[in-house]
Backbone as numpy.savetxt, mean C-alpha at the origin, in Angstrom:
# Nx Ny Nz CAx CAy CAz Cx Cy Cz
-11.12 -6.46 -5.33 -12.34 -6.26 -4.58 -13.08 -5.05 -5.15
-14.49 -5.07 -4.74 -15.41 -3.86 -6.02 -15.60 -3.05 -4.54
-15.87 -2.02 -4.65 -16.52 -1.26 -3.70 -17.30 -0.31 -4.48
-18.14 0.00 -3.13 -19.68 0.54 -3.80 -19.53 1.60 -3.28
-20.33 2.75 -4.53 -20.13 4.40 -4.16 -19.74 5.16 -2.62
-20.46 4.45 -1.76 -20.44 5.00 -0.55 -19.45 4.71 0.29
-18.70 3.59 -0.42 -17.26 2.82 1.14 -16.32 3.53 0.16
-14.92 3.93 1.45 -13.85 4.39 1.14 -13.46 3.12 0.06
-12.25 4.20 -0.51 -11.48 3.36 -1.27 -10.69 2.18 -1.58
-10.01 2.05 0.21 -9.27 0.87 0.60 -10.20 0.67 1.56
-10.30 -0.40 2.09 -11.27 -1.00 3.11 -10.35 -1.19 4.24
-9.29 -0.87 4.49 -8.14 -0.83 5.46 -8.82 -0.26 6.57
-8.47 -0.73 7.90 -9.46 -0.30 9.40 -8.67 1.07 10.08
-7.25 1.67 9.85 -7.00 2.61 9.96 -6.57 3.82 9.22
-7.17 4.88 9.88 -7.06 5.79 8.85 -5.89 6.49 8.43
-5.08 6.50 8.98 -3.49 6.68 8.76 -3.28 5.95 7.50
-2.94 4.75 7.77 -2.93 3.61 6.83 -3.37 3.94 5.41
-5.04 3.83 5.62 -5.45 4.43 4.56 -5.45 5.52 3.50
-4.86 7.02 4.69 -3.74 8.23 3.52 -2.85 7.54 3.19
-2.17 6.51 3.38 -0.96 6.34 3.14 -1.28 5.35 1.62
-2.01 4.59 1.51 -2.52 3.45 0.97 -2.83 5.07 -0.54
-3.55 5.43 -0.14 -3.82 6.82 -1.33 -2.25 7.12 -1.95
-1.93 7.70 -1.04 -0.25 8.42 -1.51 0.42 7.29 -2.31
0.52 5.96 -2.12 1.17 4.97 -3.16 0.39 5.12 -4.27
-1.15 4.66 -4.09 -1.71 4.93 -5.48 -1.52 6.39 -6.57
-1.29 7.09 -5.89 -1.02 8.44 -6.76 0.18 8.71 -7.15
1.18 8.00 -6.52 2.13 8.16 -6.83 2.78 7.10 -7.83
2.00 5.97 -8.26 1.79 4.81 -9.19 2.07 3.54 -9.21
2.09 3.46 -7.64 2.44 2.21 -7.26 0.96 1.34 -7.33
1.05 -0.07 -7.30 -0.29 -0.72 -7.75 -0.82 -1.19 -6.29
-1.93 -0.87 -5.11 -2.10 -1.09 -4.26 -3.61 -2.36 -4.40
-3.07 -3.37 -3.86 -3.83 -4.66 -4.00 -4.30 -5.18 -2.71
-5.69 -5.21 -2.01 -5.86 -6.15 -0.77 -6.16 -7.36 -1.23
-6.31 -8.22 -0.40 -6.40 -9.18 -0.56 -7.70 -10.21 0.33
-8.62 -10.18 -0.18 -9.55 -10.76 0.27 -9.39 -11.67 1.03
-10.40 -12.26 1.72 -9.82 -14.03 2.40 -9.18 -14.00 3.47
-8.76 -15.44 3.74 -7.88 -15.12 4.62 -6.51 -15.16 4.44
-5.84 -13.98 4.82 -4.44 -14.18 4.44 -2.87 -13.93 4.86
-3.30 -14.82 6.57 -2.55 -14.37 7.68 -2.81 -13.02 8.50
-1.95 -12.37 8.27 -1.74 -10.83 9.19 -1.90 -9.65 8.19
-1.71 -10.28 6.56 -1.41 -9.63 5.50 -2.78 -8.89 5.03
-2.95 -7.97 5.05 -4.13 -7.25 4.46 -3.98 -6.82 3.12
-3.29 -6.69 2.39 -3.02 -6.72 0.94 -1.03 -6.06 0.61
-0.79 -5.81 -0.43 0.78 -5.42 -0.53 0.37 -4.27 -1.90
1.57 -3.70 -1.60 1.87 -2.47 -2.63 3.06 -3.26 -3.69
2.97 -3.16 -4.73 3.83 -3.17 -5.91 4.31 -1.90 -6.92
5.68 -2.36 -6.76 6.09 -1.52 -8.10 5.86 -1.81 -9.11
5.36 -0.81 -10.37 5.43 -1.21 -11.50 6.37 -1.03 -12.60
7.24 -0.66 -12.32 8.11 -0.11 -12.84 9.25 -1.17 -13.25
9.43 -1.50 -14.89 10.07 -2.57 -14.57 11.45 -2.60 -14.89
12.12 -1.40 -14.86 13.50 -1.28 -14.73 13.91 -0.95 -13.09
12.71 -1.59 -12.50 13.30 -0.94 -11.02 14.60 -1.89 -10.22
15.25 -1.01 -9.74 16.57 -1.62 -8.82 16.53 -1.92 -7.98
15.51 -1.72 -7.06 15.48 -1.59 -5.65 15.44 -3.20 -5.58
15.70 -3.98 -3.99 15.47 -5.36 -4.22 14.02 -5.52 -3.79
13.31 -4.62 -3.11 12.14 -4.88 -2.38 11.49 -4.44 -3.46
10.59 -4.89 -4.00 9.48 -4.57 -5.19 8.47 -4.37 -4.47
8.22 -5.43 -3.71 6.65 -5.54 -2.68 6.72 -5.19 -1.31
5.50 -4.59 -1.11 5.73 -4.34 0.38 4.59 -4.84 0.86
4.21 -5.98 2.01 3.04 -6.20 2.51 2.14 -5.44 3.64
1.39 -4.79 3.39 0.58 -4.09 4.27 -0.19 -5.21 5.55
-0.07 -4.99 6.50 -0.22 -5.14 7.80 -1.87 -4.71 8.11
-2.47 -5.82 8.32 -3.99 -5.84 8.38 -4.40 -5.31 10.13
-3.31 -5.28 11.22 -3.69 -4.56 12.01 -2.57 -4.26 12.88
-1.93 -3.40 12.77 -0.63 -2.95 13.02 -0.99 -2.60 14.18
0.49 -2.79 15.10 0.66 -2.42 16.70 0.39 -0.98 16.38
0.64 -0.26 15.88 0.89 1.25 15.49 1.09 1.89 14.58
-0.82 2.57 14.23 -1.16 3.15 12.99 -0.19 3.97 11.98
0.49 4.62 12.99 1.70 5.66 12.87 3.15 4.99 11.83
3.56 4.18 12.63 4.94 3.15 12.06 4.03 2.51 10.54
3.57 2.20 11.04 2.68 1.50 9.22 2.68 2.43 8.41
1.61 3.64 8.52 2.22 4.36 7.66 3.15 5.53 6.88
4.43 5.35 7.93 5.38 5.90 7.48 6.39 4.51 7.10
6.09 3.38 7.20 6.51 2.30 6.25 6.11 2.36 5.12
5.01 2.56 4.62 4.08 2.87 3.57 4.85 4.08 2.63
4.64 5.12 3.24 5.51 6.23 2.84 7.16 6.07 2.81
7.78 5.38 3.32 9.51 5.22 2.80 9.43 4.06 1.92
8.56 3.19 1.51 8.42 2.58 0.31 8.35 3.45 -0.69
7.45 4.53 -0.49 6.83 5.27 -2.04 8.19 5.65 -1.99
8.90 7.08 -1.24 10.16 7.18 -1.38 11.14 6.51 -2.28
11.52 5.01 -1.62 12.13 4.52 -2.33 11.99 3.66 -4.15
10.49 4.44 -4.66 10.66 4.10 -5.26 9.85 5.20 -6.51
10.04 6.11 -6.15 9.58 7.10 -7.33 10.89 7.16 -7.94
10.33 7.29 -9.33 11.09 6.60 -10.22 10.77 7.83 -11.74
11.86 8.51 -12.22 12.02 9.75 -12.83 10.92 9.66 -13.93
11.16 8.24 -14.55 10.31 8.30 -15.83 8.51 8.39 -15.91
7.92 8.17 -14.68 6.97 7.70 -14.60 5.96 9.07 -14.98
């Protein structure tokens, strides 16, 4: 999706979410929404890393979570689990 100078970065509706959605990207995970319709799913985070171990590679971000809070500290124990020495 393109966004124009003036809209935030992720188009995500909470702002929690959205630091959190930052902190994967900086930390080099590949953060993707997903246009359309696509259930409950508002886009997923990927690792890129391709010696990674972990079994969860993807994590699907939650287009409107019971609680801004739990989302993104899901968000954040993903990055956790997957910073990765070489990167």
């Amino acid at each position: 999706m393109l966004y124009a100078a003036n809209m935030p970065r992720w188009s995500h509706s909470q702002a929690k979410v959205r630091s959190a959605l930052d902190d994967a990207a900086a930390a080099g995970l590949r953060v993707m929404d997903t246009p359309g319709s696509h259930g409950h799913s508002w886009g997923y985070i990927d690792c890129v890393y391709a010696d990674c171990t972990n079994q969860v590679r993807r994590y699907y971000v939650d287009s409107t979570p019971r609680n801004q809070d739990d989302e993104a500290s899901k968000i954040r124990r993903f990055i956790r689990k997957h910073e990765h020495k070489e990167r």
